[in-house]
TORSE-805221 format. One record per atom (N, C-alpha, C): x, y, z; atom name; residue number from 0. Coordinates in pm, whole numbers, padded with zeros to 5 digits, always signed. Example, Ala and Ser with C-alpha at 12.3 -4.5 7.8 and 13.67 -1.06 7.14 Angstrom:
PT       c1       c2       c3   site   pos
PT   +01319   -00569   +00780      N     0
PT   +01230   -00450   +00780     CA     0
PT   +01320   -00330   +00780      C     0
PT   +01285   -00225   +00708      N     1
PT   +01367   -00106   +00714     CA     1
PT   +01290   +00003   +00787      C     1
REM end
This chain:
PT       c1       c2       c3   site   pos
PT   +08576   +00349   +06812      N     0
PT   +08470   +00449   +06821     CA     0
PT   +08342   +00392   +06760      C     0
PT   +08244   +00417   +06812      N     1
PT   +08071   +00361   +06778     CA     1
PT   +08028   +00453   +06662      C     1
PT   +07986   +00377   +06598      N     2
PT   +07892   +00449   +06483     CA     2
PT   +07860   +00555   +06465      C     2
PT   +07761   +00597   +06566      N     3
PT   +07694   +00694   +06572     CA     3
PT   +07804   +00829   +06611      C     3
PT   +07886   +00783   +06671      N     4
PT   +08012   +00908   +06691     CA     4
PT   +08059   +00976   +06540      C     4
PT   +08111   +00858   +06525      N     5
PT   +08189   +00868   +06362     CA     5
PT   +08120   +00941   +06290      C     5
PT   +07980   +00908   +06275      N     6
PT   +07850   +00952   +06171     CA     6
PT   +07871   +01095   +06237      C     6
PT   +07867   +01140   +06377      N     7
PT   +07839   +01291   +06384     CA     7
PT   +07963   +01358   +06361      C     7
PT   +08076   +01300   +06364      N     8
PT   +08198   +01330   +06335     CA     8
PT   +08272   +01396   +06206      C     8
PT   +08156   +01314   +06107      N     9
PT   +08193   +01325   +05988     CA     9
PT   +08117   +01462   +05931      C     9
PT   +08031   +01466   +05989      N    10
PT   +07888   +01547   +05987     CA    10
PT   +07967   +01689   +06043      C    10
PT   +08033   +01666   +06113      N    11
PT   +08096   +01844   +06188     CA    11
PT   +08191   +01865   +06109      C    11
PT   +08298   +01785   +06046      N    12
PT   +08367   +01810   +05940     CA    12
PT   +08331   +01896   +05846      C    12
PT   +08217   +01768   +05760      N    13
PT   +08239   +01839   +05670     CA    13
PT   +08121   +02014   +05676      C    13
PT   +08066   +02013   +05775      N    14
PT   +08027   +02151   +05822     CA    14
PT   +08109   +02231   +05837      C    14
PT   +08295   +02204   +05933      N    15
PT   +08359   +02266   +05884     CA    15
PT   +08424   +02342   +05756      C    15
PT   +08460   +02230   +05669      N    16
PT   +08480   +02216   +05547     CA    16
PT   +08389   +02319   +05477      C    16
PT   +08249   +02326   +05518      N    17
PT   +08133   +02401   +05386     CA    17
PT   +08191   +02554   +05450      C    17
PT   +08191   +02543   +05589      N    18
PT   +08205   +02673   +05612     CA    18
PT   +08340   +02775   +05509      C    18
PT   +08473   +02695   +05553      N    19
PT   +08557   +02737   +05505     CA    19
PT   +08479   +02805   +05317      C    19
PT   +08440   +02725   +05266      N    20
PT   +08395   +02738   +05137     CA    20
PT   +08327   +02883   +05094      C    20
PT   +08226   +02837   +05192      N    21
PT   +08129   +02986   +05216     CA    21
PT   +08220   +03082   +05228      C    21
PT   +08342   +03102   +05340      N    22
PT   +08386   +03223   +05316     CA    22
PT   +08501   +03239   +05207      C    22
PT   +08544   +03157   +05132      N    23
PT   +08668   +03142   +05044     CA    23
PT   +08554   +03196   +04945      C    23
PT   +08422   +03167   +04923      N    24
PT   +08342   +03225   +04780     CA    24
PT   +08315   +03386   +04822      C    24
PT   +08276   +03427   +04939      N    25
PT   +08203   +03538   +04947     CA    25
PT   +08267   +03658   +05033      C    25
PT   +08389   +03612   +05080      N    26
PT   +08479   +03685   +05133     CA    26
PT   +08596   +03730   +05009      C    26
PT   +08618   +03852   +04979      N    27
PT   +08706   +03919   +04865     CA    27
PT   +08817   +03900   +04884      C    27
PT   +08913   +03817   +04811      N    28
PT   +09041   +03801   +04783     CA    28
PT   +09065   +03667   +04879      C    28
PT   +09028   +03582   +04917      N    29
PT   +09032   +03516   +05002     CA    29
PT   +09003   +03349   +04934      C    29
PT   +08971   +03346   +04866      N    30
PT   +08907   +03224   +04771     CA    30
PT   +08988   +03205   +04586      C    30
PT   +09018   +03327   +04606      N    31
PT   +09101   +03296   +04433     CA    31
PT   +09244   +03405   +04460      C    31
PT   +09301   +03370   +04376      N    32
PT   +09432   +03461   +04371     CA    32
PT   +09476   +03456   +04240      C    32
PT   +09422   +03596   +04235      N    33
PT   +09473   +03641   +04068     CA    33
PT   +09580   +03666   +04063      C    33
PT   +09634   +03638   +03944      N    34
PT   +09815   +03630   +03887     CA    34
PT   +09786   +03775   +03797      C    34
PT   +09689   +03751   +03708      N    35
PT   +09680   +03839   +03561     CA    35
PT   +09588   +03914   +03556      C    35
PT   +09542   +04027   +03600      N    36
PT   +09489   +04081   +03615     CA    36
PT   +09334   +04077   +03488      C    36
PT   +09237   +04047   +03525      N    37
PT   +09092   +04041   +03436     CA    37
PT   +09102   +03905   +03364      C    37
PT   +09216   +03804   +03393      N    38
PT   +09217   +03679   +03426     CA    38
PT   +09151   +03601   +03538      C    38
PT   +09094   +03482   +03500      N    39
PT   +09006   +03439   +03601     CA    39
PT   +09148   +03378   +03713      C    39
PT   +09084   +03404   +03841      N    40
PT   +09196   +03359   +03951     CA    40
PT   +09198   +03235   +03985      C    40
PT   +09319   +03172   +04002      N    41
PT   +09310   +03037   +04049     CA    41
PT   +09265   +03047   +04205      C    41
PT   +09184   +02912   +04198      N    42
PT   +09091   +02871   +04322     CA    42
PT   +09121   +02808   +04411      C    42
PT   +09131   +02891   +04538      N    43
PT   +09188   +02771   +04613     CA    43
PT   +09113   +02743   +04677      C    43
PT   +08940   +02758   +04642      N    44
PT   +08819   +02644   +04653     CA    44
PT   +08882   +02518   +04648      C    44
PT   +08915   +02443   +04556      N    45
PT   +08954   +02370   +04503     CA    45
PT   +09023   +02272   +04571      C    45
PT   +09135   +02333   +04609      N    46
PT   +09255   +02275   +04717     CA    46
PT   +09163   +02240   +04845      C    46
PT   +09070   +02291   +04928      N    47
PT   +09014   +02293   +05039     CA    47
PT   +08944   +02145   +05008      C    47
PT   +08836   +02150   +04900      N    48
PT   +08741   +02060   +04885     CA    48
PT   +08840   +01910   +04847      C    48
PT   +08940   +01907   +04756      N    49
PT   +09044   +01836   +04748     CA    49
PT   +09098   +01773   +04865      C    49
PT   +09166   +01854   +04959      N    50
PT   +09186   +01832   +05052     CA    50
PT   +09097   +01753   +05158      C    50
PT   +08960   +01804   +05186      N    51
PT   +08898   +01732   +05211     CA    51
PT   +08858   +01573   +05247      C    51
PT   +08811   +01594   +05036      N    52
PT   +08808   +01450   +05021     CA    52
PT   +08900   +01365   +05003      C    52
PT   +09009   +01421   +04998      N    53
PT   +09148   +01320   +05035     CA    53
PT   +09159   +01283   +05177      C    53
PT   +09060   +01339   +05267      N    54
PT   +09090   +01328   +05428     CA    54
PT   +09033   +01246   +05419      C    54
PT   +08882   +01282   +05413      N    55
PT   +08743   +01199   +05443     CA    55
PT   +08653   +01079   +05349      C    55
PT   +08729   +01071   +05199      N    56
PT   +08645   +00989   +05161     CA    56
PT   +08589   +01011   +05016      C    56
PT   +08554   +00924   +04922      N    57
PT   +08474   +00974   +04827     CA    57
PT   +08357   +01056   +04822      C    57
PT   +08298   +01005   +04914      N    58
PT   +08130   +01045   +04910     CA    58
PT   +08104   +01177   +04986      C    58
PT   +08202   +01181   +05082      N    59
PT   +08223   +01335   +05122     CA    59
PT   +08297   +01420   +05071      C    59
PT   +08361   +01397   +04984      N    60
PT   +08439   +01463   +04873     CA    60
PT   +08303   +01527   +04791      C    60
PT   +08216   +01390   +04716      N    61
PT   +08122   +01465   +04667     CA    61
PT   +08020   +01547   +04710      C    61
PT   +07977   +01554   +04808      N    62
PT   +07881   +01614   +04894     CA    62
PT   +07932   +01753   +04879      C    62
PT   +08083   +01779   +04905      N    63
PT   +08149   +01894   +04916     CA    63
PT   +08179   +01942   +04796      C    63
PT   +08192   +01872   +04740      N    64
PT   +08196   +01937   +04536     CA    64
PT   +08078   +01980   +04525      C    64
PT   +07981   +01921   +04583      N    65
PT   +07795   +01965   +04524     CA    65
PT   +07790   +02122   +04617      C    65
PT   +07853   +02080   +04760      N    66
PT   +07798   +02216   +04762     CA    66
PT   +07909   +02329   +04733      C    66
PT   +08013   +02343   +04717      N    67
PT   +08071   +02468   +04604     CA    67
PT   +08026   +02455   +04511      C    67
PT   +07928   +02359   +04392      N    68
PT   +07895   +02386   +04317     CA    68
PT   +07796   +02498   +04317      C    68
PT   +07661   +02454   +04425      N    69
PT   +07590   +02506   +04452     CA    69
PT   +07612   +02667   +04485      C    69
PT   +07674   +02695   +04552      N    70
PT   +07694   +02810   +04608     CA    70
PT   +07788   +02898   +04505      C    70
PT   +07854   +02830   +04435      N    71
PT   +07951   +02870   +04292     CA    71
PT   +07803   +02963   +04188      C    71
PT   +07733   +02840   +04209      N    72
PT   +07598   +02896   +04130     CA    72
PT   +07534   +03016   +04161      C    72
PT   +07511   +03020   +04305      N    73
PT   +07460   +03128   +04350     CA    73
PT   +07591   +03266   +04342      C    73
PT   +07663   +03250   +04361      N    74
PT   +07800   +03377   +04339     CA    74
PT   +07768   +03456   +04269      C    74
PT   +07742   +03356   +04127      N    75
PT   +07772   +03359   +03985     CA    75
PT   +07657   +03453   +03998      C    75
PT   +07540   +03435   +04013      N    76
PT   +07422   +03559   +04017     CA    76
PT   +07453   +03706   +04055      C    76
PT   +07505   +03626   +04184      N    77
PT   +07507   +03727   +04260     CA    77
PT   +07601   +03843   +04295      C    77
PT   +07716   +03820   +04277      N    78
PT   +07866   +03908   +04270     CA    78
PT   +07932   +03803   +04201      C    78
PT   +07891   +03853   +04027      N    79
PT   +07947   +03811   +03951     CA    79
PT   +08103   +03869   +03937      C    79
PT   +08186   +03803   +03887      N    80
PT   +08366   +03875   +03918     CA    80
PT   +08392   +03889   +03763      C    80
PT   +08510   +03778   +03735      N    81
PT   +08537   +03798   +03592     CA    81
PT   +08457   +03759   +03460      C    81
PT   +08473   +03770   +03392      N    82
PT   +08333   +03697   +03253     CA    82
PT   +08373   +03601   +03251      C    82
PT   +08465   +03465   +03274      N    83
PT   +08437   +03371   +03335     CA    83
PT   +08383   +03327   +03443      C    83
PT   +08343   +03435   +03506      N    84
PT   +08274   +03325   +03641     CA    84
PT   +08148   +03343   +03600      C    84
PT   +08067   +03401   +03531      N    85
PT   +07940   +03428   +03439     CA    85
PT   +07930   +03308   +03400      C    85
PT   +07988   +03221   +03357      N    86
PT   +07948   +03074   +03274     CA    86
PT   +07913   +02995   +03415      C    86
PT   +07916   +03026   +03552      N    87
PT   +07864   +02960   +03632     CA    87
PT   +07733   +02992   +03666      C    87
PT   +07704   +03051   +03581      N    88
PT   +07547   +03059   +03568     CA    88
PT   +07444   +02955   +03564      C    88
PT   +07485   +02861   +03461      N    89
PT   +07451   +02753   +03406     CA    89
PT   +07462   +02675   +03535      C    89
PT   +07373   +02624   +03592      N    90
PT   +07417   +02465   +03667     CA    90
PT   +07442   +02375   +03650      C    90
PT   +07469   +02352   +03487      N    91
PT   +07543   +02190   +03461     CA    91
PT   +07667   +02243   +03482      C    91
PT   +07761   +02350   +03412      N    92
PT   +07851   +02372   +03444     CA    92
PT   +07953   +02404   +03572      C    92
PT   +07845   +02491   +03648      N    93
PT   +07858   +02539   +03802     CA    93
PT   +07863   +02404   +03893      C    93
PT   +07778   +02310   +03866      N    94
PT   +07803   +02181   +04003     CA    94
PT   +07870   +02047   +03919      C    94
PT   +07817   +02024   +03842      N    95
PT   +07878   +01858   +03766     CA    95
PT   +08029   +01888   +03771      C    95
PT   +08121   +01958   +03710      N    96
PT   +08243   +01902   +03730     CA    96
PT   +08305   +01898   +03921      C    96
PT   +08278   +01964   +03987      N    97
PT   +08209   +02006   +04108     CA    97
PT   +08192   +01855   +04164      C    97
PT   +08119   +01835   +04149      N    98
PT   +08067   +01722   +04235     CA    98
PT   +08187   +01589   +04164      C    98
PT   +08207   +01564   +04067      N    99
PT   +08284   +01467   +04018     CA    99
PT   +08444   +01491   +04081      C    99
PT   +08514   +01633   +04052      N   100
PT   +08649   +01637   +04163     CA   100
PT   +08617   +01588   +04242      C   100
PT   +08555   +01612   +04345      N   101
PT   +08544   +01606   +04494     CA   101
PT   +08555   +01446   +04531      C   101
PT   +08400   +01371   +04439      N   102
PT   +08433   +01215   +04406     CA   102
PT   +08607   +01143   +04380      C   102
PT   +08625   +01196   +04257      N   103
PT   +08774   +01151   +04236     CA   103
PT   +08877   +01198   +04307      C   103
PT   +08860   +01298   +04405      N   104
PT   +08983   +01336   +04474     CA   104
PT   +08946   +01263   +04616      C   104
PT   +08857   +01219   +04641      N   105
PT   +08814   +01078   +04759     CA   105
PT   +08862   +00945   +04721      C   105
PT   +08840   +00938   +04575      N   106
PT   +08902   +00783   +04517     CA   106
PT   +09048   +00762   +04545      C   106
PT   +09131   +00842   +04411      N   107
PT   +09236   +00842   +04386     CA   107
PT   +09342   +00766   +04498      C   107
PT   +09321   +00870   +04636      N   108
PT   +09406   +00822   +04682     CA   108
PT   +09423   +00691   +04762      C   108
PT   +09271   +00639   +04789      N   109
PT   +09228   +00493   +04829     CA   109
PT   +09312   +00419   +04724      C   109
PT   +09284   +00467   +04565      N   110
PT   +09352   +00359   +04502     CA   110
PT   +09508   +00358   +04490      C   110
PT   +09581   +00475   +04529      N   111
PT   +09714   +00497   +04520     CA   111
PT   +09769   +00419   +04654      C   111
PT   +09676   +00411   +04783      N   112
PT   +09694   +00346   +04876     CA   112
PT   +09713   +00150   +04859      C   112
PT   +09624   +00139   +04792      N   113
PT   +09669   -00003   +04758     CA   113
PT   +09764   -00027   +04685      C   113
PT   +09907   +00069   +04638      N   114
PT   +09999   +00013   +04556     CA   114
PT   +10143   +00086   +04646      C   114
PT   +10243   +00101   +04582      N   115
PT   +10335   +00087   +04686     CA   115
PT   +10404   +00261   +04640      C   115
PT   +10353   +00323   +04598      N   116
PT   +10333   +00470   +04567     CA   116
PT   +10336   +00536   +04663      C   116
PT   +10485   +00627   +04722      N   117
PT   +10459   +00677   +04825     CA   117
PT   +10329   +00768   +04857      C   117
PT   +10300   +00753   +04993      N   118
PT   +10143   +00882   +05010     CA   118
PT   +10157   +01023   +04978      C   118
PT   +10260   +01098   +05005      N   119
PT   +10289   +01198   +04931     CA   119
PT   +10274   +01165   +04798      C   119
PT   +10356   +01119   +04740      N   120
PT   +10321   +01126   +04588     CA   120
PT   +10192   +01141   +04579      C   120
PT   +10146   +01041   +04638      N   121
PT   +09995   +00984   +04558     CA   121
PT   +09868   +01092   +04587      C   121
PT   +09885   +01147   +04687      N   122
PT   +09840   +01295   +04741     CA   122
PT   +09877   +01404   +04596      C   122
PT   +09992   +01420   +04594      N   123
PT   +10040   +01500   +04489     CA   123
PT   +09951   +01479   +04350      C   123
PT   +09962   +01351   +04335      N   124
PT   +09877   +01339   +04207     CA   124
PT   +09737   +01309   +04198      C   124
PT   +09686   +01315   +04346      N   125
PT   +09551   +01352   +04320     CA   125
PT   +09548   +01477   +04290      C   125
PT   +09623   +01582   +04389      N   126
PT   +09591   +01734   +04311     CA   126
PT   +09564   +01758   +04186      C   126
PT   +09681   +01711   +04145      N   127
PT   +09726   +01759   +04008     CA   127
PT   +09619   +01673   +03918      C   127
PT   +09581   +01579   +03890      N   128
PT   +09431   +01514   +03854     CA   128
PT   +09309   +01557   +03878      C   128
PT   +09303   +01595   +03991      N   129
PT   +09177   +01693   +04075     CA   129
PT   +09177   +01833   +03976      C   129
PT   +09236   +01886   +03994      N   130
PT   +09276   +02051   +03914     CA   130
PT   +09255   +02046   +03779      C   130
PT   +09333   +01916   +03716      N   131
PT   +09326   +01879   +03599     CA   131
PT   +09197   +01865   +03519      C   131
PT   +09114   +01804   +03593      N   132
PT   +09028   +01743   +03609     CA   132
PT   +08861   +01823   +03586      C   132
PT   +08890   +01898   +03705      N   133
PT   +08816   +02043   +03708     CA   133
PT   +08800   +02105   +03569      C   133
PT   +08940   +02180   +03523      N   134
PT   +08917   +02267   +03414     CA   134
PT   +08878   +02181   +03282      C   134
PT   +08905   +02102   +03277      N   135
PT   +08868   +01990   +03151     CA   135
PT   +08770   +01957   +03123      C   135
PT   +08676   +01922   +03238      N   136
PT   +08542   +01970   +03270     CA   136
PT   +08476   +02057   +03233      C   136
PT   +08485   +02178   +03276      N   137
PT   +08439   +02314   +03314     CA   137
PT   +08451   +02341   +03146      C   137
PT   +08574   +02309   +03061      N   138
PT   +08621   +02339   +02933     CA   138
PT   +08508   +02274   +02857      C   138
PT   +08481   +02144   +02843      N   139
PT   +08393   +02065   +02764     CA   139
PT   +08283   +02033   +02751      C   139
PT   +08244   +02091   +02898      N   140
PT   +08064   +02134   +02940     CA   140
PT   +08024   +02257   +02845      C   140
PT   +08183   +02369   +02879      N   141
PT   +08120   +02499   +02772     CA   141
PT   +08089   +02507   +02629      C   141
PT   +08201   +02422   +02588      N   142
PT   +08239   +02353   +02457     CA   142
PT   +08110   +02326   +02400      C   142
PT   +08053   +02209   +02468      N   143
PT   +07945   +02094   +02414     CA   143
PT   +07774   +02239   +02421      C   143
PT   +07779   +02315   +02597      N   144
PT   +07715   +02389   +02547     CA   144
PT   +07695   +02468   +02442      C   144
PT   +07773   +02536   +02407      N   145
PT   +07833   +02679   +02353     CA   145
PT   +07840   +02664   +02255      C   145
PT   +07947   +02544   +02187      N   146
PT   +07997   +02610   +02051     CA   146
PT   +07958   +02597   +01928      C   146
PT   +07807   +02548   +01914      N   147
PT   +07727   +02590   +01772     CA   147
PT   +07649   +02696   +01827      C   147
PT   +07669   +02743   +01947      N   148
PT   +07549   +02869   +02020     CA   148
PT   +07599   +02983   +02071      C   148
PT   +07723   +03004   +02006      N   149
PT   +07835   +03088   +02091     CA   149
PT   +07755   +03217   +02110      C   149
PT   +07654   +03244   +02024      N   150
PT   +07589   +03369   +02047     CA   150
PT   +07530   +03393   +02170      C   150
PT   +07464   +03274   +02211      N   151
PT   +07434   +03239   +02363     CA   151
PT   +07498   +03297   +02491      C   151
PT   +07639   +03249   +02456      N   152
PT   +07767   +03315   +02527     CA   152
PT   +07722   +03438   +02545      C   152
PT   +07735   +03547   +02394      N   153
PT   +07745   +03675   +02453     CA   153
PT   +07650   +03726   +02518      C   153
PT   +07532   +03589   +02520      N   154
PT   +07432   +03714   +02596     CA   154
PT   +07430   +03695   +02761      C   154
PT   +07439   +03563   +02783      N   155
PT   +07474   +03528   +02908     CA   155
PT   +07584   +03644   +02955      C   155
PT   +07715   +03651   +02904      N   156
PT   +07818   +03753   +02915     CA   156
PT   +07811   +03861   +02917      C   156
PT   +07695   +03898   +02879      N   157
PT   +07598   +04063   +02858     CA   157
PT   +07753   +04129   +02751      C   157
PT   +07789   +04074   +02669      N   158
PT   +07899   +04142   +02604     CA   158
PT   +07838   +04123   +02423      C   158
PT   +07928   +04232   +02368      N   159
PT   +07932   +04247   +02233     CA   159
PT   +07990   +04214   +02139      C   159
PT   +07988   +04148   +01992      N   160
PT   +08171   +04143   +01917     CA   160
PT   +08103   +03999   +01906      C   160
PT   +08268   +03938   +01856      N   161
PT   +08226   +03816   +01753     CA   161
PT   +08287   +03743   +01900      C   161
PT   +08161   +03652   +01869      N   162
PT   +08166   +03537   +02004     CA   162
PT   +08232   +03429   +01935      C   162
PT   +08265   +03430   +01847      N   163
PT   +08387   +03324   +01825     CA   163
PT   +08533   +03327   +01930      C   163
PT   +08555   +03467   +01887      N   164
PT   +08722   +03537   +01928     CA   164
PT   +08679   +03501   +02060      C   164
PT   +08566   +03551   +02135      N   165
PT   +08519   +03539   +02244     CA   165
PT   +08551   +03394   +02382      C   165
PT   +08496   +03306   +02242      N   166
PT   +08484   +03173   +02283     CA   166
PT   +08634   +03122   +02307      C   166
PT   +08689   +03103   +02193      N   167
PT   +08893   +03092   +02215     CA   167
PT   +08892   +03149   +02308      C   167
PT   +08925   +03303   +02335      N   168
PT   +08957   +03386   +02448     CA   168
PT   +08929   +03293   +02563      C   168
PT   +08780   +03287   +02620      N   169
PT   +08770   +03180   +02722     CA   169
PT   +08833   +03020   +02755      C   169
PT   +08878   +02961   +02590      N   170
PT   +08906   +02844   +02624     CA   170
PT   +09058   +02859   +02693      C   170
PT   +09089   +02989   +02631      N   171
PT   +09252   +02945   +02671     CA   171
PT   +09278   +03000   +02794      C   171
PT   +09194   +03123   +02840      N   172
PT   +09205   +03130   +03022     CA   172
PT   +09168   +03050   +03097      C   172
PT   +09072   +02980   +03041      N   173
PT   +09059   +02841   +03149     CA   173
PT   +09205   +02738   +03186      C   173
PT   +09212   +02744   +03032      N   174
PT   +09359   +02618   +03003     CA   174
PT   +09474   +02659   +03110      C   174
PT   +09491   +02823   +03093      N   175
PT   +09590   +02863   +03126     CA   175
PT   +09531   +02833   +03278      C   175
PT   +09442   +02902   +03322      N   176
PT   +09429   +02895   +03471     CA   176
PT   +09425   +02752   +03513      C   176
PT   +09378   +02645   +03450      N   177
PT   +09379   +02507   +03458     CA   177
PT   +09493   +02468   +03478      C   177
PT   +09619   +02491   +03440      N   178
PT   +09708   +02450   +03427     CA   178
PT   +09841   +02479   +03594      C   178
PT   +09796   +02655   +03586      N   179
PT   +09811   +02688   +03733     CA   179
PT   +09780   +02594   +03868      C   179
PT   +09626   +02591   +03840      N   180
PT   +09582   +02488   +03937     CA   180
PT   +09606   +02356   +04009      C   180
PT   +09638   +02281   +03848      N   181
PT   +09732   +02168   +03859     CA   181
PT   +09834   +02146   +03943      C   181
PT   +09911   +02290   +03867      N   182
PT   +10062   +02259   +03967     CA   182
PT   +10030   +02318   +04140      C   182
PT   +09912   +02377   +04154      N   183
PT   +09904   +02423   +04292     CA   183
PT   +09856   +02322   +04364      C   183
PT   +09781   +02253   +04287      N   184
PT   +09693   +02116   +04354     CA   184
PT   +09783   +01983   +04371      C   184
PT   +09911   +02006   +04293      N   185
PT   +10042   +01917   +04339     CA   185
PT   +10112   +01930   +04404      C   185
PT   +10105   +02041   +04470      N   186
PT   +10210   +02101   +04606     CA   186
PT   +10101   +02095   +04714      C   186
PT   +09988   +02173   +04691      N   187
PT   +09936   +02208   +04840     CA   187
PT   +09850   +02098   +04903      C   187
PT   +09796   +01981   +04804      N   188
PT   +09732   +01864   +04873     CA   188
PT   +09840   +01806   +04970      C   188
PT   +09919   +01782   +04918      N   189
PT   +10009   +01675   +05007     CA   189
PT   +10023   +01713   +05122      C   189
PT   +10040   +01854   +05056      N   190
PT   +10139   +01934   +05204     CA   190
PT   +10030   +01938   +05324      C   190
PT   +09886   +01986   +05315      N   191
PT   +09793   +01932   +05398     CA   191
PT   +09709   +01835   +05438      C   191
PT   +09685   +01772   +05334      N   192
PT   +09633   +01634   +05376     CA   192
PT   +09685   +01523   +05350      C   192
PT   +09813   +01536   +05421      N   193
PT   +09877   +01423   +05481     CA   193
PT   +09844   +01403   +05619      C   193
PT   +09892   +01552   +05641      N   194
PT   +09876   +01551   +05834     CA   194
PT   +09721   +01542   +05846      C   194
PT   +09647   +01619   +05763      N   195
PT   +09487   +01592   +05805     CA   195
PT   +09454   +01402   +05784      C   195
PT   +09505   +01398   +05713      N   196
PT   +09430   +01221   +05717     CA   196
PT   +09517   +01159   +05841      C   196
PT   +09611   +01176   +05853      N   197
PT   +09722   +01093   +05990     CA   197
PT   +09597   +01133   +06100      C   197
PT   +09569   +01225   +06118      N   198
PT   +09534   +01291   +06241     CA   198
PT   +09369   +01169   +06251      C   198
PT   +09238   +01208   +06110      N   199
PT   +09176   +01147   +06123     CA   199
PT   +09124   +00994   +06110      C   199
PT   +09247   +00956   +06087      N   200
PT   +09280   +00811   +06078     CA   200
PT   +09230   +00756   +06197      C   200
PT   +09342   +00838   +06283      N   201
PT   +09345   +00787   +06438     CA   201
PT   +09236   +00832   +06507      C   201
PT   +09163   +00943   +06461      N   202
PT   +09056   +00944   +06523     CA   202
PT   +08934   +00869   +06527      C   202
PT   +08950   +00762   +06395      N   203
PT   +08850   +00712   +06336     CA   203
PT   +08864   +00580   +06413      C   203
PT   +08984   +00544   +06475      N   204
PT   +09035   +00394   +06517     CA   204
PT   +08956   +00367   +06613      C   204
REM end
């Protein structure tokens, strides 16, 4: 296939790809799935953009991390959900870890490909790195923001009370939801982008 195919090829993708995004953020119940009720829901943003860039590549991985970041940002304004999704207010927090999954879940498996690691596996443990990856992020951005400014927190949070308790409270729903993610991002990558990369492999030949 000629260049210029591929280039528009890649281009309708990942248009597909944003779309899906757009409606996984702004369509209700469709983008997260809460376990715990006034717990933040695990994302299966995440898995999509993952997926993705496990199909297509690093650099379209990141493109696609930037824009759920982006649009994560705008949510966050706009139909704000739990008082964690309020910390996506911030745009270092809302796109940088964002744009870096998307990167490393394009790498990973290029480099798991050069060793003798079955592709499932190596799929598997991009998830689970990807997910990982994410909340650890998302955790140490707030951290580094936040925690000589926790007062900051409550106002962003429009909430009251000691923003200490506050601050814990948030680290450990992240952890916990982080941790969810992980194991979802170790089952459901493989399971789809295996067949998605077989498929665009050959399309790419």
């Amino acid at each position: 296939m000629d260049r210029s195919r591929k280039h528009a090829q890649r281009i309708a993708v990942i248009g597909i790809f944003t779309g899906i995004i757009l409606l996984q953020t702004f369509v209700p119940l469709f983008g997260y799935l809460t376990i715990i009720p006034g717990m933040p829901g695990i994302s299966l943003i995440i898995m999509v953009v993952m997926v993705a860039a496990a199909t297509l590549g690093p650099t379209e991985g990141a493109i696609l991390g930037l824009i759920w970041g982006v649009v994560s940002l705008i949510h966050a304004y706009t139909a704000p959900g739990t008082v964690t999704f309020l910390l996506f207010t911030n745009p270092i927090i809302a796109i940088v870890p964002r744009v870096i999954v998307g990167w490393l879940a394009g790498v990973l498996p290029e480099v798991f490909g050069r060793t003798r690691l079955p592709q499932t596996l190596g799929l598997g443990i991009t998830g689970l790195i990807g997910a990982a990856a994410n909340t650890l992020l998302v955790v140490s951005l707030t951290a580094l923001i936040f925690l000589n400014h926790s007062g900051n927190l409550l106002s962003i949070l429009n909430m009251k009370g000691n923003s200490n308790n506050l601050f814990v409270v948030l680290m450990i729903a992240l952890g916990v939801n982080g941790i969810s993610e992980a194991i979802g991002g170790f089952i459901i990558v493989p399971l789809i982008a295996r067949s998605l990369k077989h498929v665009w492999d050959r399309r790419r030949s």
